[in-house]
C-alpha positions as CSV (number, residue, x, y, z in Angstrom):
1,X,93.2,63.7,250.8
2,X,90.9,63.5,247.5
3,X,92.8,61.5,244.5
4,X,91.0,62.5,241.3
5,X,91.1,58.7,239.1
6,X,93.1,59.8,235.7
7,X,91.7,58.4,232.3
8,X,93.9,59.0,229.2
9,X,91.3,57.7,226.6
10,X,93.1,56.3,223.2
11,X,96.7,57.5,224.3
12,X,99.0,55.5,226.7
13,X,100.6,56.8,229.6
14,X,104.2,56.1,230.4
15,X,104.0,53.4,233.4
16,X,108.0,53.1,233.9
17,X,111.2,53.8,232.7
18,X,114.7,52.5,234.0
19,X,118.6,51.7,233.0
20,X,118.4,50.8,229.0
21,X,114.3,50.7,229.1
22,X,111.0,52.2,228.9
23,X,107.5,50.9,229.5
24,X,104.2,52.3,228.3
25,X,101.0,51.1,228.6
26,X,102.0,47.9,230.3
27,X,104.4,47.0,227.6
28,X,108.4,47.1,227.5
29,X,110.4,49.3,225.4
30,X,114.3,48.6,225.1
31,X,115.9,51.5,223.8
32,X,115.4,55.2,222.9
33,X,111.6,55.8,222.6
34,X,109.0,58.3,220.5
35,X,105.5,58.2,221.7
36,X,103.1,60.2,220.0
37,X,99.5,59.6,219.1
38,X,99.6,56.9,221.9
39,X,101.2,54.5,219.8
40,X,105.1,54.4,221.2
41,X,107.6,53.0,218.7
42,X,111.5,52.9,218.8
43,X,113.5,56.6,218.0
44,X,117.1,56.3,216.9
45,X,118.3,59.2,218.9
46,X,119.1,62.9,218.5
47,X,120.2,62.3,214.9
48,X,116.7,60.8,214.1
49,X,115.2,64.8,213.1
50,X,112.9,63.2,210.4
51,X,110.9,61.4,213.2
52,X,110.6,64.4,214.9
53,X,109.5,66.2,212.2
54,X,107.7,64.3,211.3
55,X,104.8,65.3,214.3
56,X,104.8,68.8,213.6
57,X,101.2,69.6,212.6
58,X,100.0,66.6,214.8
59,X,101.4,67.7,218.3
60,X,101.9,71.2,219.7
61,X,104.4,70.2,222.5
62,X,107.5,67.8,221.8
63,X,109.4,66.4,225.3
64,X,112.8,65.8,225.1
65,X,114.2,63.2,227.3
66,X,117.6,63.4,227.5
67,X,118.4,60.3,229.8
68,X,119.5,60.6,233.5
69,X,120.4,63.9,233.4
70,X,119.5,67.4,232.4
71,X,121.5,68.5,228.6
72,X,120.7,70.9,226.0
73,X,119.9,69.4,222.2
74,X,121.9,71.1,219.6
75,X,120.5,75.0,218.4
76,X,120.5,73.6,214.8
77,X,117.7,70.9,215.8
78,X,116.0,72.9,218.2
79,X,115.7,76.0,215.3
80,X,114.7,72.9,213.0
81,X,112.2,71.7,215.2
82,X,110.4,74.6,216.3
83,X,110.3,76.2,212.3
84,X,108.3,73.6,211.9
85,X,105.7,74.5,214.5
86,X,106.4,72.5,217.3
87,X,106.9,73.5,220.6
88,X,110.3,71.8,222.2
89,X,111.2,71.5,225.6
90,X,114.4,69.3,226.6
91,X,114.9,68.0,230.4
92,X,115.8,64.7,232.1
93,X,113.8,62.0,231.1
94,X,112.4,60.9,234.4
95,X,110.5,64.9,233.9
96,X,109.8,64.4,230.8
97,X,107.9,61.3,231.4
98,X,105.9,62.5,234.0
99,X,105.3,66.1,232.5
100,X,104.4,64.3,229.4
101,X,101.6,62.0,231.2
102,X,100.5,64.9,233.1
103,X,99.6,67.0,229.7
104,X,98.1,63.8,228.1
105,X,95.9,63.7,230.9
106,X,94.7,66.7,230.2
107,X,94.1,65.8,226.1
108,X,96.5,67.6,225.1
109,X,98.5,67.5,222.1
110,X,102.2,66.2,222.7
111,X,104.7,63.7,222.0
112,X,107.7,62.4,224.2
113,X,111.0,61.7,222.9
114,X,113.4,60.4,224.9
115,X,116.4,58.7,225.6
116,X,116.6,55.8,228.5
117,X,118.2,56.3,231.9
């Protein structure tokens, strides 16, 4: 097996996640979480749109963790969101953690919010 070493430059990966927690670039997170422009910083949730909105123009794909489990975000926020330009996909946030380090690895532009396990 060849295992190609991953570098992710300025941005920081997310290393962990777990009940009530996150943890990115070696450093603990309580809470739900936005990381975009490798600097994570704490989200208050689904009703937080102005965050989110925030990152249009500045990422092309936004993750949305939705905790343990697979759910839908409201059509208002997702219609909100992607007026604005950015691209939204919702799943679990376990795959949204690793889909999101996967893209940054690549240099791509996206975000990650998310909600804890």
């Amino acid at each position: 097996m060849r295992i190609n070493e991953i570098t992710f430059d300025d941005a920081r990966p997310i290393d962990g996640y777990g009940p009530g927690f996150f943890r990115v670039g070696g450093e603990l997170h309580d809470g739900p979480l936005l990381v975009a422009g490798g600097a994570p910083r704490p989200w208050a949730g689904l009703e937080d749109d102005a965050a989110l909105l925030d990152l249009a123009g500045q990422v092309d794909v936004l993750f949305v963790g939705m905790g343990g489990d697979v759910a839908h975000i409201a059509r208002s926020l997702r219609g909100t969101l992607e007026g604005a330009g950015l691209g939204v996909e919702v799943m679990s946030s376990p795959a949204a953690c690793r889909t999101y380090n996967v893209l940054l690895s690549e240099g791509r532009r996206v975000a990650l919010a998310a909600l804890p396990v």
